[in-house]
N, C-alpha and C positions, 0 to 999 in steps of 0.2 A: 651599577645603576640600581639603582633603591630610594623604596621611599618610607620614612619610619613615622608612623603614625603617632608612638610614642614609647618612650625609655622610662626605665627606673634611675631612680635616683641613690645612689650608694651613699652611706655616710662618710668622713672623715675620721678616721682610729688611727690606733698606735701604731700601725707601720712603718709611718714616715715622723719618725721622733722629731722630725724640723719643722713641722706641719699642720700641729695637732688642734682641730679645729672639730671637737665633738658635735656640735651644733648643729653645726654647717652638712652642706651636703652637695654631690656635684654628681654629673653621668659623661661620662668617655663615650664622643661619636662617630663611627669611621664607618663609612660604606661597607656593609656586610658581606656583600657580595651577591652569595646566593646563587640562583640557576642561570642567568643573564650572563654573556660572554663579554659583557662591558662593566664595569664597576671603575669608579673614581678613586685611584691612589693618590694617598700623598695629600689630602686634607684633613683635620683633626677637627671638630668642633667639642668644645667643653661647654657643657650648662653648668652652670650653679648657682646656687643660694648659699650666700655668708650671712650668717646668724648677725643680731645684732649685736655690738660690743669684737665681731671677731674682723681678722685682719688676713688677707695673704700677704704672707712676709715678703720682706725685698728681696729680691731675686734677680736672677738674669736669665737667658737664653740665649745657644747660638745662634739664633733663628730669629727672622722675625714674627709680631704676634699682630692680633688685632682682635681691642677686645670692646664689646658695643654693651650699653648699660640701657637692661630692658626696666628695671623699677629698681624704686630707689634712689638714693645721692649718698653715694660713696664719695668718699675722700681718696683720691690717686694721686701716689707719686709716680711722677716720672723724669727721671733725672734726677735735675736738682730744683724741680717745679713739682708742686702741692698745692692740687686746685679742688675740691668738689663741683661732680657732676651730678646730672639728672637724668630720667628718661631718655634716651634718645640720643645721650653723648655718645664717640667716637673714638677711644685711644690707639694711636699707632706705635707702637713699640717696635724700636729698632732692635735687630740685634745686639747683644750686651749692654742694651742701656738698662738699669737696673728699676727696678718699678715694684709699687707693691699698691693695695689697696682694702683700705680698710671702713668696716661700718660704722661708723660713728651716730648711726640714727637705734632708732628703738623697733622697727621694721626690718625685715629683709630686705638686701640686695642680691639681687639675681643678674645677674653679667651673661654673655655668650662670649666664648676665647675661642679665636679660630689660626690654627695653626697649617703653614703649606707643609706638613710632613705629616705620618703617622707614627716617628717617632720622634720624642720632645724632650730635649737636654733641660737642666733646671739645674742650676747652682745658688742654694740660697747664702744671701749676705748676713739675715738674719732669720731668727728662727720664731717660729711657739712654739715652746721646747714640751713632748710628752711627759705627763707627771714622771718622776725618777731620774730625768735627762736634762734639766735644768741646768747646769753646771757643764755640760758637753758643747763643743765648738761645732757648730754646722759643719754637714757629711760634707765630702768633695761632692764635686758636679754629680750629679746622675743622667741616665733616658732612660724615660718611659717609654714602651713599647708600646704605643694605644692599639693596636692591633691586638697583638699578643693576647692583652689584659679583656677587649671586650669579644673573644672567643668562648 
């Protein structure tokens, strides 16, 4: 049980060489926990801001996702459908359906991704490859540990 008034905002760096999205920026959010003998497992919510010109690449998940577009009109794939959205759209992503979306404006888009788990599988199809890694085939699947990472 928590209630977060507000998060930082991490950038996007070299870590995840499939990923690499300098611009951009996004915060990992999981029930903290804290002194209360009730706390909410097992939901993820991501904020972020994708710079303009940048993109999250096609991916999948084993899970499913659900991602609500607060500003902005990103261009999403989903599937083998590519629509631009606005304010106030709604994408449901099934498990392993592959989706990615990207800024095609000169503004920011800033999306909320909510995930029933806190920890979140991600195999991308395709990458933004980190300067020096351009030439590399996307990692296998990974999990993020959103717990883990926001201790």
């Amino acid at each position: 049980m928590a209630i977060i008034s507000s998060y930082e905002y991490a950038p996007f760096d070299e870590s995840d060489p499939d990923d690499f999205r300098p611009d951009s920026r996004w915060a990992l959010l999981v029930d903290p926990g804290g002194t209360s003998k009730k706390h909410v497992d097992d939901i993820t919510l991501i904020v972020e801001e994708i710079a303009p010109g940048d993109r999250i690449p096609l991916h999948t998940h084993p899970i499913n996702e659900v991602i609500a577009i607060l500003e902005g009109d990103p261009e999403i794939t989903l599937g083998h459908e590519t629509r631009t959205l606005g304010p106030g759209g709604v994408v449901f992503v099934p498990a392993g359906t592959p989706h990615r979306t990207r800024n095609v404006t000169t503004s920011p888009v800033r999306i909320h991704a909510m995930f029933r788990s806190e920890r979140i599988g991600i195999e991308y199809l395709e990458r933004n490859p980190a300067p020096g890694t351009e030439d590399d085939p996307p990692r296998p699947a990974v999990t993020i540990d959103v717990r883990a990472l926001s201790t």
